[in-house]
Wavefront OBJ file of the C-alpha trace (Angstrom):
o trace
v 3.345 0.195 40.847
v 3.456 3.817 39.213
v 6.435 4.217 36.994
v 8.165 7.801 37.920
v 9.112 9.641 34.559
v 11.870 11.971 33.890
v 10.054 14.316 33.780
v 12.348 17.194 35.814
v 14.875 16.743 32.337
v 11.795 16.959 29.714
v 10.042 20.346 32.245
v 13.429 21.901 31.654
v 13.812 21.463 27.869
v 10.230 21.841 27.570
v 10.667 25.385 28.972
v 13.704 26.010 26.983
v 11.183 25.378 23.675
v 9.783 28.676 24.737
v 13.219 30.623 24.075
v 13.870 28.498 21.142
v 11.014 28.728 19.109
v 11.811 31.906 17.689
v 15.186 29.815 16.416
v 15.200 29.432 13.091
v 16.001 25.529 11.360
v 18.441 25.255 7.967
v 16.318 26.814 6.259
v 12.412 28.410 6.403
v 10.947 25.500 4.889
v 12.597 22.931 7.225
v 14.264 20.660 3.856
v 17.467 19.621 4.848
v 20.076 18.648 2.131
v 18.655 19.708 -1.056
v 20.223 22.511 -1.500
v 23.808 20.657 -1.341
v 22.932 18.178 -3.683
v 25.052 18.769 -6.853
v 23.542 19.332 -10.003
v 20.630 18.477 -7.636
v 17.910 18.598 -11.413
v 19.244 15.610 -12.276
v 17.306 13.816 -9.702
v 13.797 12.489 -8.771
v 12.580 14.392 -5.817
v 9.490 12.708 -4.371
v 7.141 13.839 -1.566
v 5.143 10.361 -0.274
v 2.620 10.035 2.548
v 2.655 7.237 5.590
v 0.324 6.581 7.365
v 1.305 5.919 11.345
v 0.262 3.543 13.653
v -1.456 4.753 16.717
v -3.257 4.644 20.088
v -4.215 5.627 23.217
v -2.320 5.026 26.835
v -2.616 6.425 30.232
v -0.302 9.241 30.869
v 2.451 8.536 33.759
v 1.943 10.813 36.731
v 4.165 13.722 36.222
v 5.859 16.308 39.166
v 3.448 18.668 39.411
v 5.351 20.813 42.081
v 5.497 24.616 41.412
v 2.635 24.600 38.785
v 2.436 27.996 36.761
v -1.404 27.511 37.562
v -3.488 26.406 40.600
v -6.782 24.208 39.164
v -9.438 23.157 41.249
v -12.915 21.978 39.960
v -14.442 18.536 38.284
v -15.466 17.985 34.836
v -17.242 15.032 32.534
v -18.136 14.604 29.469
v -18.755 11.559 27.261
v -15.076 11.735 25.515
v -12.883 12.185 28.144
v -15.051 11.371 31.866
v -14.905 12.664 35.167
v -11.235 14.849 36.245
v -11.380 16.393 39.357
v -8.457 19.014 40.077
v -7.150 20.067 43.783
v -4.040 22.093 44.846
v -1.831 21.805 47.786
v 0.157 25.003 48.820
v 2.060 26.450 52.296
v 0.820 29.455 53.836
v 3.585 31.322 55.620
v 4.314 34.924 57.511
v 4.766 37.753 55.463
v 7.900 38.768 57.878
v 9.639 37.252 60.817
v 9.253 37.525 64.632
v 5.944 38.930 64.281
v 3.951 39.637 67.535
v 0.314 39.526 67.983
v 0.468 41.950 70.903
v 2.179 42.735 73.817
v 3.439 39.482 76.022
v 0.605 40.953 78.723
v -1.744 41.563 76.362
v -5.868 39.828 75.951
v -5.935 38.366 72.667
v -9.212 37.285 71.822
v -10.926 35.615 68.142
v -12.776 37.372 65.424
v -12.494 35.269 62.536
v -10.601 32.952 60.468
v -11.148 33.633 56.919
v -9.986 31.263 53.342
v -9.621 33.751 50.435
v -8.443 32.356 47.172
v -7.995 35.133 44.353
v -9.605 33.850 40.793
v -7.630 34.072 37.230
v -10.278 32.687 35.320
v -12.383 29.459 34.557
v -13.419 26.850 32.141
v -16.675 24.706 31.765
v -20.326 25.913 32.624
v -20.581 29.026 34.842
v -24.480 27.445 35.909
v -22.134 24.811 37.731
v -21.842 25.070 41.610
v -19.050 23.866 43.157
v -18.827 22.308 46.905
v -15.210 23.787 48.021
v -13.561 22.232 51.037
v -10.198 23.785 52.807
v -7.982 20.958 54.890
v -5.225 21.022 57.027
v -1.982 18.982 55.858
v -0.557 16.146 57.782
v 2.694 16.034 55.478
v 4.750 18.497 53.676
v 4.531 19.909 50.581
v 8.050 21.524 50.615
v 9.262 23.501 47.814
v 12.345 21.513 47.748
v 11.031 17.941 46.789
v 9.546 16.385 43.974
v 5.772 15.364 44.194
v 3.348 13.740 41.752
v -0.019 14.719 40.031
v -1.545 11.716 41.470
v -0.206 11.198 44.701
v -2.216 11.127 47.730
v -2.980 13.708 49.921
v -2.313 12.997 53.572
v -4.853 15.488 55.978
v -5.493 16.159 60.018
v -9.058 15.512 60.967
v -12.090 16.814 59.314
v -12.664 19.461 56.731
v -11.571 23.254 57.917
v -14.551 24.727 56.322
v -16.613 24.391 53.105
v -18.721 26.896 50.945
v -21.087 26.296 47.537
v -19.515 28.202 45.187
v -20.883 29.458 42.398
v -19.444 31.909 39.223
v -20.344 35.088 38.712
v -18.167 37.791 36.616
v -17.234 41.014 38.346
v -18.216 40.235 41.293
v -17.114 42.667 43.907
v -17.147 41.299 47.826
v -17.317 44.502 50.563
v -15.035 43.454 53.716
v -14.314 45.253 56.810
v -10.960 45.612 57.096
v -9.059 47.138 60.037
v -7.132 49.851 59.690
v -5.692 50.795 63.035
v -6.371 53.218 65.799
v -9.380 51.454 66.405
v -10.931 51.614 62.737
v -12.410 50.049 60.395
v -12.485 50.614 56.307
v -15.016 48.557 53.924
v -12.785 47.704 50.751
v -14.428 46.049 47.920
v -12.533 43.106 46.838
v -12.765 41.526 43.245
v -11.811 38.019 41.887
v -11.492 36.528 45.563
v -13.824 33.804 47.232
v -13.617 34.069 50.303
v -15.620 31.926 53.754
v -14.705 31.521 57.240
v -13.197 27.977 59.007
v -13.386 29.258 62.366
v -17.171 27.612 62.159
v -16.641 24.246 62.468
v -14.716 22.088 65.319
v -11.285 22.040 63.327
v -11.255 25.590 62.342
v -11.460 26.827 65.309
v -8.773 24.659 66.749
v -6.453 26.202 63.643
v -7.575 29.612 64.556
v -7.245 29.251 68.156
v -3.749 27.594 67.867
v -2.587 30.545 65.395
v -3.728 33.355 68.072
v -1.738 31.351 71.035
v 1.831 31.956 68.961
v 1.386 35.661 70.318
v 4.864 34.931 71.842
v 6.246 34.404 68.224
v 7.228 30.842 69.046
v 5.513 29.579 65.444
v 6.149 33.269 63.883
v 9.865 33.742 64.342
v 10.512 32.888 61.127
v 9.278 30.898 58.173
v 10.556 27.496 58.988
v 9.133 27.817 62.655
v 5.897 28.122 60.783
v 6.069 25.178 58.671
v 6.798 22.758 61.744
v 3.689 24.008 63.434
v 0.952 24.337 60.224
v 2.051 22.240 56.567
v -0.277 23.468 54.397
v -3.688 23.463 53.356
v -5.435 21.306 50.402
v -8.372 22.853 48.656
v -10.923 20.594 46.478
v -14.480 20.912 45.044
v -16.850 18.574 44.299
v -19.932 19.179 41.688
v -23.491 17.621 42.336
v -23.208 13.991 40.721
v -26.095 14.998 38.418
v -24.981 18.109 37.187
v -21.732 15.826 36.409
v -24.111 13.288 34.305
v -25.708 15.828 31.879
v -21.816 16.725 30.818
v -21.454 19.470 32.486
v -18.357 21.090 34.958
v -16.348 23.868 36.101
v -12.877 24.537 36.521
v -11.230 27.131 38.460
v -7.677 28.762 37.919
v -5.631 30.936 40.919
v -2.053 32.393 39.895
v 0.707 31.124 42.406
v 1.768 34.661 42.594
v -1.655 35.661 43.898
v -1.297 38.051 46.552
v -4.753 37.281 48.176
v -4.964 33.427 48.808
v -3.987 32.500 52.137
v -5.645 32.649 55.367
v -6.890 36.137 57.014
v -6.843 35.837 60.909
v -8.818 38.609 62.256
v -8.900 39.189 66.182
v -8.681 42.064 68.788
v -5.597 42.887 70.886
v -7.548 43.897 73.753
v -9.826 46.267 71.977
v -8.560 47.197 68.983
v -9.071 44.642 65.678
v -6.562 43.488 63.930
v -5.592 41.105 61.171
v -2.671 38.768 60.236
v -1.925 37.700 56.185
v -0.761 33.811 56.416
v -0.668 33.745 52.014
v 0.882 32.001 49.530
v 4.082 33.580 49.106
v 7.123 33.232 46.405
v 8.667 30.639 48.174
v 5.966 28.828 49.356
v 5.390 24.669 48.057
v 2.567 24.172 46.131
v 1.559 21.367 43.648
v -1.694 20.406 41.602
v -3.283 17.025 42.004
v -5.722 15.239 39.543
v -7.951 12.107 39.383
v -9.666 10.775 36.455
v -12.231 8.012 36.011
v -12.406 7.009 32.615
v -15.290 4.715 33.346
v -18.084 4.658 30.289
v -16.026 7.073 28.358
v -15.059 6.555 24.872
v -11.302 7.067 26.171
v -11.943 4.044 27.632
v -13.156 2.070 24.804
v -10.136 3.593 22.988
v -7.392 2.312 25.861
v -4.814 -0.578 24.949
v -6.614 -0.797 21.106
v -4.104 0.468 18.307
v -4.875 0.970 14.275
v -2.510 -1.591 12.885
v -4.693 -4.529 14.731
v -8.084 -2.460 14.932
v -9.336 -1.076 11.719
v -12.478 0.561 13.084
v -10.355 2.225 15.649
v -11.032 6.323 14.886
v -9.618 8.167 17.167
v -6.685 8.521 19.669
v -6.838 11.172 22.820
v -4.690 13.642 24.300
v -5.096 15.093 27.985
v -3.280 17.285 30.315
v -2.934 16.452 34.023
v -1.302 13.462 33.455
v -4.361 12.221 32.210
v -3.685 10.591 29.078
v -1.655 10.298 25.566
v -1.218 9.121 22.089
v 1.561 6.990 21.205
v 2.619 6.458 17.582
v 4.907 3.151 17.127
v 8.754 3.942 15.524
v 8.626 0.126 14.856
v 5.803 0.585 12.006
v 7.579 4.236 11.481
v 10.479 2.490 10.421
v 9.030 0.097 8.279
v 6.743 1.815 6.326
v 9.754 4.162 5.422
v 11.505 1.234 4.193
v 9.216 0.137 1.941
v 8.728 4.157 0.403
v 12.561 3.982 -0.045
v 12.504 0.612 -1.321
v 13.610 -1.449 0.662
v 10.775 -3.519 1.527
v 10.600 -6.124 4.403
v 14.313 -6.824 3.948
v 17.288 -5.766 6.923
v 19.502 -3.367 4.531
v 18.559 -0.783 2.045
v 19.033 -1.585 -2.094
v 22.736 -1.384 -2.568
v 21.692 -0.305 -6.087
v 19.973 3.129 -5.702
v 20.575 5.602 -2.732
v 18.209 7.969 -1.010
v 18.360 11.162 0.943
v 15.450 12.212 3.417
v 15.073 16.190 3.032
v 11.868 16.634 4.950
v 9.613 14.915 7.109
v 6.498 16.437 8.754
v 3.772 14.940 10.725
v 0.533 16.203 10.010
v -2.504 15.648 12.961
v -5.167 16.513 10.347
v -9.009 17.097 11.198
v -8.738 17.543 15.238
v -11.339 17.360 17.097
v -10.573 20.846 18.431
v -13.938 21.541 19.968
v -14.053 21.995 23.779
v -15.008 19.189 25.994
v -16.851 20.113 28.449
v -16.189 23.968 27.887
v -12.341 23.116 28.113
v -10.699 24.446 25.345
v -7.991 22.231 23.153
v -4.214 22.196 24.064
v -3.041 25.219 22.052
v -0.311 23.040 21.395
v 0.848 19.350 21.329
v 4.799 18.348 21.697
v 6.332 15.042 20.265
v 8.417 12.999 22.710
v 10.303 9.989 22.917
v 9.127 6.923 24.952
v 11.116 4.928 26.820
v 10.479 0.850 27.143
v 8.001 1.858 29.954
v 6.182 4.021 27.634
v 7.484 7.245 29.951
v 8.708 10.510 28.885
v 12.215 11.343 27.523
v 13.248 14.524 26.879
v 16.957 12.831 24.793
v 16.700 11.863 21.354
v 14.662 14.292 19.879
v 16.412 16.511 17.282
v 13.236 18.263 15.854
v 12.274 20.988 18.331
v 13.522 24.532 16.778
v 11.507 23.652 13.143
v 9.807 27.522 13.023
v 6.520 26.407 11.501
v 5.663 22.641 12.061
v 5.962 23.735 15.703
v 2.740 21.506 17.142
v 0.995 24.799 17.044
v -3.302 24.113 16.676
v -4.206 25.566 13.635
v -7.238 25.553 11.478
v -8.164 21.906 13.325
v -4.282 20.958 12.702
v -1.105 20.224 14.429
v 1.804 19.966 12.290
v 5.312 18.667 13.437
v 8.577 18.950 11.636
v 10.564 15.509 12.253
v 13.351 15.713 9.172
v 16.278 14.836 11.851
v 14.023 12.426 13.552
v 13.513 10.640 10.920
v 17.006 10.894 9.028
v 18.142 9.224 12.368
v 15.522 6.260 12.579
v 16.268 5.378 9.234
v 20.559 5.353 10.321
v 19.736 3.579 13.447
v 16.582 2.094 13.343
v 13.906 2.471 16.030
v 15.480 1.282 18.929
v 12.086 0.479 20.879
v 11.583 4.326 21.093
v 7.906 4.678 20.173
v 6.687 8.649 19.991
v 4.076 10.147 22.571
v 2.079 13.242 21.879
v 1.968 15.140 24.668
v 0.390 18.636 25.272
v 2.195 21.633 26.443
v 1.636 22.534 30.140
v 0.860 19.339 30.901
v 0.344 20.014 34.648
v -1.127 23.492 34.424
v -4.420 22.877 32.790
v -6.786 20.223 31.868
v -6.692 20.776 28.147
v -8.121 17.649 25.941
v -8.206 16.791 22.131
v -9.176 14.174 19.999
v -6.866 13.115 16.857
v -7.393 10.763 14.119
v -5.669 8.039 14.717
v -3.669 7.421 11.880
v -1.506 10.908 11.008
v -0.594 11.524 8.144
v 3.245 11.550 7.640
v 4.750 13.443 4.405
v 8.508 12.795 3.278
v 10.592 14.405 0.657
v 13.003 11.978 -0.629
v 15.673 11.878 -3.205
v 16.671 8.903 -5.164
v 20.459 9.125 -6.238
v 21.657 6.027 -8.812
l 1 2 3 4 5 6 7 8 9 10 11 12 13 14 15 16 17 18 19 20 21 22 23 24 25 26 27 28 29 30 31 32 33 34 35 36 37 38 39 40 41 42 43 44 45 46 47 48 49 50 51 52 53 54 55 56 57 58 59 60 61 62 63 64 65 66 67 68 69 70 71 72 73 74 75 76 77 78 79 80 81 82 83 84 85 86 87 88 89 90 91 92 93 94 95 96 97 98 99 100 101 102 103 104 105 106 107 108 109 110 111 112 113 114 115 116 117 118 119 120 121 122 123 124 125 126 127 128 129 130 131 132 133 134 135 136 137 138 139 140 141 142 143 144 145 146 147 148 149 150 151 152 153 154 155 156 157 158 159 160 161 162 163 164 165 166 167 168 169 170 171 172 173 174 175 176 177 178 179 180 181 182 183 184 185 186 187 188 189 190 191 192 193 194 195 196 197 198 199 200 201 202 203 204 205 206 207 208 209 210 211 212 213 214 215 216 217 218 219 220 221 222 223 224 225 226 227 228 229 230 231 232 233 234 235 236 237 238 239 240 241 242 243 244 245 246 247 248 249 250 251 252 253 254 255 256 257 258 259 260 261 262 263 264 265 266 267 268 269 270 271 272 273 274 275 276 277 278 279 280 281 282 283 284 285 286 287 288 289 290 291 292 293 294 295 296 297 298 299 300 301 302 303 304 305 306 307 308 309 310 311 312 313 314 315 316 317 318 319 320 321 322 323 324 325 326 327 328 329 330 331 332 333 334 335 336 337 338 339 340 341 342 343 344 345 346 347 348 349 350 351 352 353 354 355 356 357 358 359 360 361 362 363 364 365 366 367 368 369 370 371 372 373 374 375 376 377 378 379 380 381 382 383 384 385 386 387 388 389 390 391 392 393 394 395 396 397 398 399 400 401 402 403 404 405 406 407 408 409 410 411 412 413 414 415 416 417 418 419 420 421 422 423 424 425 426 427 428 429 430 431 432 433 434 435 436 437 438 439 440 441 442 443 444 445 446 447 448 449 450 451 452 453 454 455 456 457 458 459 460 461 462 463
């Protein structure tokens, strides 16, 4: 049974990060409390390092509706395995109570054309990619909450399909009509574009789009929806170009102005075209599958350091692929001991201590690409519910200015002061951490971190 997170509260304060960072903490160098300490000389300030105990667990799958990037493609490599990528999206009217042609008019079929506008790629441009365009059988409304792994529900066969394969600047010439019986050859760039009218399906779509010439399905855009969902676009990559590590991702904006469907046709003898697109308030949402299979995530899944010494590494992934969680249980008690206090339930009575700073230090990542898929350009530290699921409550540490999760140099540094001053008050509370990376259902970014982080603590000892 797949556990739902709450995810729609962590999205929101995830995007609030964004406005926040700028914030500044107490002070630049995140150390809480030292300042106030009087006659603060007097005492031993001591900066220790813990080591945490860590490991690797399947991500949840997280709502992926209204993604701030459209992915479709498959990648493998030995590290991570196969992810595919798909999206699901409504096309809809550009206006309402649009007419074909006049109620006496002879409509007859030119084309029905896919067109999907590019914003970049990752992986290996020498990849081909098998794209196929299907017609929904349920909704994908704007309004409700769907999942990154949730099936997707389709009518009949495929639409239409087309090898695709990258090539920079390439420019397309169409023949577009213009009116009063003219045509114009503009030179589209960034677009891939094939017809569906081809094949049996397509030109049942095509057909049934030109017989709403009465503007039954085009009065407005929920008389749309009840006659055509949405489409679903995947690729596939040749099986052995997947076994030699190899793959290729494709991005499309949602605010794409050319990916839709292009009817072409002639009202009697003059051609014509109607835009059914991805629009502003159209649903979308991203889907992913992984197969872990023979990868070393694999090996890596339901092992953690404190019981496996030769355990190396732990793994991050975006699309809800997977995570690293870091146990507040062993937190907690290594802190003890560093403050003194050993195995035992309470704290020495006879000296007192005073955390000032805290940060987590993800030293040595593995920030080469995998499979030409650059690193998350930054990780975020969550709470973890009994379930092991996102929670966006409970974590104080999310304004620190410079141990922001940012990748640098082959690091990711967190600032956890609060966190930690509050562990220590209340213990851990079966909260374990999860390391997360940002955009976690816009991208497939992947990294590999050593296991055990390194956490460093400035402490005070008062008599």
């Amino acid at each position: 049974m797949m556990n739902r997170p709450c995810w729609g509260r962590l999205k929101a304060l995830v995007l609030a990060l964004f406005g926040g960072l700028s914030l500044a903490s107490c002070n630049q160098e995140g150390t809480l409390g030292l300042d106030l300490l009087p006659d603060k000389d007097r005492y031993l300030t001591i900066t220790d390092s813990v080591s945490l105990v860590g490991g690797t667990v399947l991500e949840d799958s997280l709502q992926s509706q209204l993604p701030g990037s459209f992915l479709l493609g498959e990648l493998n490599n030995p590290a991570f395995g196969r992810a595919r990528a798909s999206f699901v999206f409504q096309v809809l009217p550009n206006s309402e109570n649009i007419r074909l042609g006049d109620p006496d008019s002879t409509l007859t079929l030119d084309s029905l054309v896919f067109s999907m506008s590019l914003a970049g790629y990752q992986g290996d441009t020498n990849t081909s990619l098998m794209l196929r365009v299907h017609r929904l059988a349920g909704t994908v409304s704007p309004n409700r909450t769907h999942y990154s792994r949730d099936p997707v529900r389709t009518l009949g066969e495929a639409l239409g399909q087309k090898v695709y394969r990258y090539r920079s600047n390439q420019i397309e010439p169409i023949r577009e009509p213009v009116g009063q019986n003219l045509d114009s050859v503009i030179k589209y760039s960034g677009v891939i574009r094939f017809r569906l009218d081809l094949t049996p399906d397509g030109l049942s779509l095509a057909q049934g789009l030109l017989a709403g010439k009465d503007s039954v399905e085009y009065k407005d855009a929920a008389s749309f929806v009840r006659f055509m969902n949405g489409l679903w676009v995947e690729a596939q990559t040749d099986p052995n170009m997947l076994r030699n590590g190899n793959g290729l991702l494709l991005q499309s904006s949602p605010v794409a102005t050319r990916t839709g469907l292009y009817l072409y046709y002639k009202n009697g003898s003059q051609r014509r075209r109607l835009d059914l697109m991805l629009r502003t308030v159209s649903g979308s949402r991203n889907r992913f599958e992984f197969d872990y299979a023979n990868s070393q995530v694999k090996q890596a899944l339901g092992r953690n350091s404190a019981t496996d010494t030769t355990l190396e590494y732990s793994y991050v992934q975006s699309g809800s692929g997977v995570k690293t969680r870091l146990r507040a249980d062993s937190l907690y008690q290594a802190l003890r001991r560093q403050l003194g206090a050993g195995d035992s339930t309470s704290l020495p009575i006879s000296s007192g201590w005073v955390v000032h700073k805290a940060v987590l230090e993800f030293v040595n990542a593995d920030s080469s690409s995998f499979g030409g898929v650059a690193p998350p350009s930054q990780l975020f530290l969550v709470p973890l519910d009994s379930q092991g699921r996102n929670m966006a409550s409970r974590m104080p540490d999310l304004f620190e200015s410079y141990y922001d999760g940012n990748l640098r140099n082959g690091l990711y540094r967190f600032g956890i002061t609060r966190y930690v001053q509050q562990l220590l008050a209340e213990g851990p509370k079966g909260e374990d951490l999860g390391v997360i990376p940002v955009n976690p259902v816009g991208n497939l970014a992947m990294v590999r971190l050593r296991v055990r982080p390194r956490l460093r603590v400035t402490y005070t000892r008062i008599p």
